[in-house]
C-alpha positions as CSV (number, residue, x, y, z in Angstrom):
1,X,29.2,-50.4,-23.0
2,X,30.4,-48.3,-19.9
3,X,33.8,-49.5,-18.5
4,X,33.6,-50.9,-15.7
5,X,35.8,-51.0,-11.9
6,X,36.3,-50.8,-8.5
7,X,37.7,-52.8,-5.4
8,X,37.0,-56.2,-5.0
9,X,38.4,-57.2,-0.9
10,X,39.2,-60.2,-0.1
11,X,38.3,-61.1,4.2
12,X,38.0,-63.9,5.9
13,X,39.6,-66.0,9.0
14,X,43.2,-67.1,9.0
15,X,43.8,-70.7,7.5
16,X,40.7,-70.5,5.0
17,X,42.4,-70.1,1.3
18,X,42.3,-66.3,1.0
19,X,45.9,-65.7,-0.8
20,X,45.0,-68.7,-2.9
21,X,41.6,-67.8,-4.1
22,X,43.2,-64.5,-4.9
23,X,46.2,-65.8,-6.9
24,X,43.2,-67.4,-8.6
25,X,41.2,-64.2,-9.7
26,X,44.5,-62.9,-10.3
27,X,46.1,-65.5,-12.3
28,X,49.4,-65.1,-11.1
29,X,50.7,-65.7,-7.6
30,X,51.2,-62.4,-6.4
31,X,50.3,-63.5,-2.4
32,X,52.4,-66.2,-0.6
33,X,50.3,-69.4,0.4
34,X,51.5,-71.7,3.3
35,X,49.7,-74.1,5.3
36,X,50.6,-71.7,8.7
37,X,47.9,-69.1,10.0
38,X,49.1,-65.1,9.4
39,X,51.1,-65.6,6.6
40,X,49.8,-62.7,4.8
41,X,50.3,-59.8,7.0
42,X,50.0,-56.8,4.5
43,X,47.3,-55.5,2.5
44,X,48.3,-56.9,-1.5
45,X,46.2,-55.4,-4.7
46,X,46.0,-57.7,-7.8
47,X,45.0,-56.2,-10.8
48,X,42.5,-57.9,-13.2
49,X,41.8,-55.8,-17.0
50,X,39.9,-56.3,-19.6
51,X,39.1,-53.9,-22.3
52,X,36.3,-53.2,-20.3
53,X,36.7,-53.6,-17.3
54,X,39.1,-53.3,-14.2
55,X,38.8,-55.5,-10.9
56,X,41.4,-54.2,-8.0
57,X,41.4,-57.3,-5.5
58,X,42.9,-57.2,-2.2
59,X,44.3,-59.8,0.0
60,X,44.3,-59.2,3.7
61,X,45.5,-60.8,6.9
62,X,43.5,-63.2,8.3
63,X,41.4,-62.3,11.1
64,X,42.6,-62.3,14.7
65,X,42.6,-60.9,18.1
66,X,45.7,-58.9,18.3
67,X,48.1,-60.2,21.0
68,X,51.0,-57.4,19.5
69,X,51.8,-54.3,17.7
70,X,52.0,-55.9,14.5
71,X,49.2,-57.8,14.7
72,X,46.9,-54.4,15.4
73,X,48.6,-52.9,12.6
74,X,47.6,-56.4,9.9
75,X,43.8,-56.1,11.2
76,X,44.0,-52.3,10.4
77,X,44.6,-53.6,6.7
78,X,41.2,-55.5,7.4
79,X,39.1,-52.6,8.3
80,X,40.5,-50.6,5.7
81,X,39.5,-53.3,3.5
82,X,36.1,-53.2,4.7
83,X,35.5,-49.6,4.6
84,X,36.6,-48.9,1.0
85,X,35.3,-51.9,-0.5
86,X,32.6,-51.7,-3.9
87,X,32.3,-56.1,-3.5
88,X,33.3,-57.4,0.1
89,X,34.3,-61.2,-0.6
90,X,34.0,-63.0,2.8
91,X,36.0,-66.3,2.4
92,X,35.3,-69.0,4.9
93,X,35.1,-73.0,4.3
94,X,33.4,-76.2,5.3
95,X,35.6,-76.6,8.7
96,X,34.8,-73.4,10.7
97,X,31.6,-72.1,12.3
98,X,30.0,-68.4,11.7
99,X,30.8,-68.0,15.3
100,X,34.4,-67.7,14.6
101,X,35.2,-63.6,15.0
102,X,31.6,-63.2,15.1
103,X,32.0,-59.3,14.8
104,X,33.2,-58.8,11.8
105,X,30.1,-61.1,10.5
106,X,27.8,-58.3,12.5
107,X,29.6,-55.3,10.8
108,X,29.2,-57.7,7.3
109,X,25.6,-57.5,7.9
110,X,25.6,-54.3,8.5
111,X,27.2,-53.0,5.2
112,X,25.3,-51.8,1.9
113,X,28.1,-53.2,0.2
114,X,27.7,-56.2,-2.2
115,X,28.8,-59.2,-0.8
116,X,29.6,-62.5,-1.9
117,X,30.5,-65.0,0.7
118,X,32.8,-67.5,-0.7
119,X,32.5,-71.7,1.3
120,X,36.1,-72.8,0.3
121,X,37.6,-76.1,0.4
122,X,34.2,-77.9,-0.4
123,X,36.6,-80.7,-1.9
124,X,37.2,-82.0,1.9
125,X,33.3,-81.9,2.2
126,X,30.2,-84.2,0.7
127,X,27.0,-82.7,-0.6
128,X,25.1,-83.7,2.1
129,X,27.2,-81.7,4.6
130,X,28.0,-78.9,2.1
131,X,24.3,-78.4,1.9
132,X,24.3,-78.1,5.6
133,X,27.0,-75.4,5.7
134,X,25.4,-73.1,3.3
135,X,22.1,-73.3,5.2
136,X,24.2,-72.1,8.3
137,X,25.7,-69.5,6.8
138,X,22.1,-67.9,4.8
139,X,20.4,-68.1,7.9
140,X,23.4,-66.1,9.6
141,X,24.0,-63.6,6.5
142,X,21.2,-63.5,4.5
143,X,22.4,-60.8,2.7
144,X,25.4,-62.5,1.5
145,X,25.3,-64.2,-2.0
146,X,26.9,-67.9,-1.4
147,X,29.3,-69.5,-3.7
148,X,30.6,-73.1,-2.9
149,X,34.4,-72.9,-4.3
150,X,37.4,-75.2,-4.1
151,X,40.3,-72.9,-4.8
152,X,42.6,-75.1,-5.0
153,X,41.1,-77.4,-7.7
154,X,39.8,-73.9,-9.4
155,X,36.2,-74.9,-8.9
156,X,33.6,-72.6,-9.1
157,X,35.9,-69.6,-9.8
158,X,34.7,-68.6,-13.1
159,X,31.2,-68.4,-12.0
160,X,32.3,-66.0,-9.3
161,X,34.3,-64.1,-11.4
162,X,31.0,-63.6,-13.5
163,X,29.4,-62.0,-10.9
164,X,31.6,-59.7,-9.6
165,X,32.0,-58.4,-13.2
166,X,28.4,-58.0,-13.1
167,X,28.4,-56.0,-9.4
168,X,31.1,-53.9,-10.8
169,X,30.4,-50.4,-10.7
170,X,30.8,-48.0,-13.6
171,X,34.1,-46.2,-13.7
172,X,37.1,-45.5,-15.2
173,X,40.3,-47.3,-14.0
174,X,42.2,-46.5,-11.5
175,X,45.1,-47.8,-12.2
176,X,47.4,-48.0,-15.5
177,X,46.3,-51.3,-17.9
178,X,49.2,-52.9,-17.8
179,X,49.5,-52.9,-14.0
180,X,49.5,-56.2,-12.3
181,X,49.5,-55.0,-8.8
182,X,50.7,-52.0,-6.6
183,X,54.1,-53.6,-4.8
184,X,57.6,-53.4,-5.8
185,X,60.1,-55.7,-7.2
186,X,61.7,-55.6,-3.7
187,X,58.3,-56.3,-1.8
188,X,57.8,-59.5,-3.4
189,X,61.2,-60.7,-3.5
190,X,60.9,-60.3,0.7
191,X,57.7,-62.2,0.5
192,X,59.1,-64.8,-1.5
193,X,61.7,-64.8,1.2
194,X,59.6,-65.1,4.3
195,X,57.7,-68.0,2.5
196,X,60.6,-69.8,2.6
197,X,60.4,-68.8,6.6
198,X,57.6,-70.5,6.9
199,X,58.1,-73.6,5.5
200,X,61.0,-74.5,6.9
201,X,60.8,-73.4,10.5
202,X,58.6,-74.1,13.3
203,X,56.4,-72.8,16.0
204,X,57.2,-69.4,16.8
205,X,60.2,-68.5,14.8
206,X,58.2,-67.5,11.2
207,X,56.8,-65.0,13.6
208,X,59.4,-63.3,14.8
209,X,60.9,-62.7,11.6
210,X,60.8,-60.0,8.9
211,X,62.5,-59.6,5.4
212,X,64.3,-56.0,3.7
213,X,65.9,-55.8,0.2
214,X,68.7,-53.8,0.8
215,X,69.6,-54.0,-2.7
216,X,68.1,-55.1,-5.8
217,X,70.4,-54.1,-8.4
218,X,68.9,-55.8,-12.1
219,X,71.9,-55.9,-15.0
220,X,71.1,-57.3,-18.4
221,X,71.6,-60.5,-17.6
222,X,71.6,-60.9,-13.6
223,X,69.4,-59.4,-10.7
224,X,71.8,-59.1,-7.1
225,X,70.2,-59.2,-4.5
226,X,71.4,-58.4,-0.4
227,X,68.5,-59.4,2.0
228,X,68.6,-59.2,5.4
229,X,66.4,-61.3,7.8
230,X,65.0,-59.6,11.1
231,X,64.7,-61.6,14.1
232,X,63.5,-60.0,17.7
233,X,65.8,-62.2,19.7
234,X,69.3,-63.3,20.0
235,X,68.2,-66.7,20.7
236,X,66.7,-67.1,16.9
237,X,69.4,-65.9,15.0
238,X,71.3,-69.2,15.8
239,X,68.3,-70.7,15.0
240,X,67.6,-69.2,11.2
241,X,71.3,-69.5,10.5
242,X,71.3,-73.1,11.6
243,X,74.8,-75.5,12.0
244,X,77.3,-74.4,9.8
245,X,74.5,-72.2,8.1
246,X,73.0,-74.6,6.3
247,X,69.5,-73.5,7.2
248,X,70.2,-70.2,6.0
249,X,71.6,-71.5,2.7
250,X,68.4,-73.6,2.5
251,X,66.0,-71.0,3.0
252,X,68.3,-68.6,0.1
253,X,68.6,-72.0,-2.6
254,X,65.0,-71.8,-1.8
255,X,64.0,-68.0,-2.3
256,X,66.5,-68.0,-5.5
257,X,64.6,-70.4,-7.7
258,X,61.5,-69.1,-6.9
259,X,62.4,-65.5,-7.7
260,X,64.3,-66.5,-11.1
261,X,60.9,-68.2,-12.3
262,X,59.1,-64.7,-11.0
263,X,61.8,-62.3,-12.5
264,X,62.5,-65.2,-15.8
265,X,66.1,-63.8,-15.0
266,X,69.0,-65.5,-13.3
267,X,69.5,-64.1,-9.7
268,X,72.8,-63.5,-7.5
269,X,71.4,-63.4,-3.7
270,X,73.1,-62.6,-0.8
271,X,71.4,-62.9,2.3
272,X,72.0,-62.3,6.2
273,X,70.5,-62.1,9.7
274,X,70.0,-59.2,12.2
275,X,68.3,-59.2,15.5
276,X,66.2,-55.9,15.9
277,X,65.2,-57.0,19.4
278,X,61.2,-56.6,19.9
279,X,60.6,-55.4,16.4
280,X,56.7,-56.4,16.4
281,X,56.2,-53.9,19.7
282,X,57.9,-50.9,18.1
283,X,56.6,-47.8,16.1
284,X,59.1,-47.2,14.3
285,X,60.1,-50.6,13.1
286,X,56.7,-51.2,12.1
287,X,57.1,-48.1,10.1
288,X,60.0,-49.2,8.6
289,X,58.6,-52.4,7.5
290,X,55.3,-50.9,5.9
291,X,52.9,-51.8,8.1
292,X,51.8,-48.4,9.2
293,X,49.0,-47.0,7.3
């Protein structure tokens, strides 16, 4: 049998279960999931082999209409995704309409791609209304093969898995075997980080703010870490430090136990706040922070 791989991308709206359904394939979580739209902001591979195979997925920012800088450069991820896709997955579920960014739907159609169009969260829905949905949507993609998935309960999941081993093209791998994805140690211990943004501050302060590993030093029986979080005003640096700092401590106690469990290794962490005012408008801080292509 010919080995098998190629790039499975992951699209879809904001808010629809894209980081999870990846962690899913996956099988670890290599992309933060919070209940907040635009949590995933950069493009994240996850690695799946087999002695036969190799699937490369890709999580993605959800889709939006860019109101700054940073937000152009996360829907660039998104058409990158779509251009060098072999198996687009287009993840919605049974709450939004295909109305909702209607042109990427129109450029979906449009593809000779494969694509499998995921309806996730079909635990909040009944059969009669589920049945409804993925009418709607093979009328409006007919192209699209429909899988009803609950991501969270790992419903339907194998039997997409299946098929995408089945679209998957012949070809060697393109990354090493024992790869699990293509970020650093220090990428995701600044995602872990900004998780911890986003579930404990409101409105527009997980935003505003960006995480750097300015060290990540790993001794035989500790990893020391300094982080610094990025802020674009004054005004929010009180704010993420918090009274006497104990937001800031919070957020850290936070980060630390997660990244132990990721690293199995006990973890010093050290971790401060900058403001690097207007950070989202700028070239070059956007550069800094990856999200040029």
């Amino acid at each position: 049998m010919a080995h098998k791989a190629g790039f499975v991308n992951i699209i879809g709206n904001p808010n629809v279960g894209k980081s999870t359904l990846m962690n899913q394939f996956v099988g670890e979580k290599v992309s933060i999931i919070t209940s907040k739209a635009q949590t995933t902001r950069h493009r994240i591979l996850g690695i799946v082999n087999g002695e036969e195979f190799q699937m490369v997925y890709s999580d993605t920012p959800g889709i939006l209409k860019p109101n700054y800088k940073l937000q152009k450069s996360m829907m660039k991820f998104v058409d990158t995704a779509m251009s060098d896709a072999d198996i687009l997955l287009y993840v919605t579920d049974v709450v939004e309409t295909p109305e909702k960014n209607i042109e990427y739907i129109q450029r979906i159609e449009k593809t000779s791609i494969p694509v499998i169009l995921l309806i996730n969260k079909i635990d909040l829905s009944d059969q009669t209304k589920l049945e409804q949905i993925v009418e709607a949507w093979k009328k409006r993609v007919p192209k699209a093969e429909i899988f009803p998935v609950s991501a969270i309960e790992n419903f339907n999941i194998e039997s997409v898995f299946k098929r995408i081993l089945e679209l998957l093209p012949e070809s060697p791998a393109y990354f090493p075997k024992d790869e699990l994805t293509d970020k650093t140690e220090r990428f995701f211990v600044q995602e872990i980080i900004r998780e911890k943004i986003f579930l404990n501050y409101q409105k527009e302060i997980p935003y505003s703010c960006e995480v750097n590993v300015e060290e990540f030093i790993e001794e035989e029986d500790i990893i020391r870490i300094r982080a610094l979080i990025y802020v674009a005003r004054d005004s929010q640096k009180g704010i993420i430090i918090g009274h006497k700092g104990k937001m800031l401590k919070k957020v850290g106690t936070e980060a630390r136990i997660d990244i132990e469990a990721f690293f199995e290794k006990k973890v010093y962490m050290d971790t401060h706040v900058k403001v690097l005012k207007d950070w989202r408008e700028k070239d070059q801080n956007l550069k800094f922070f990856g999200y040029e292509q």
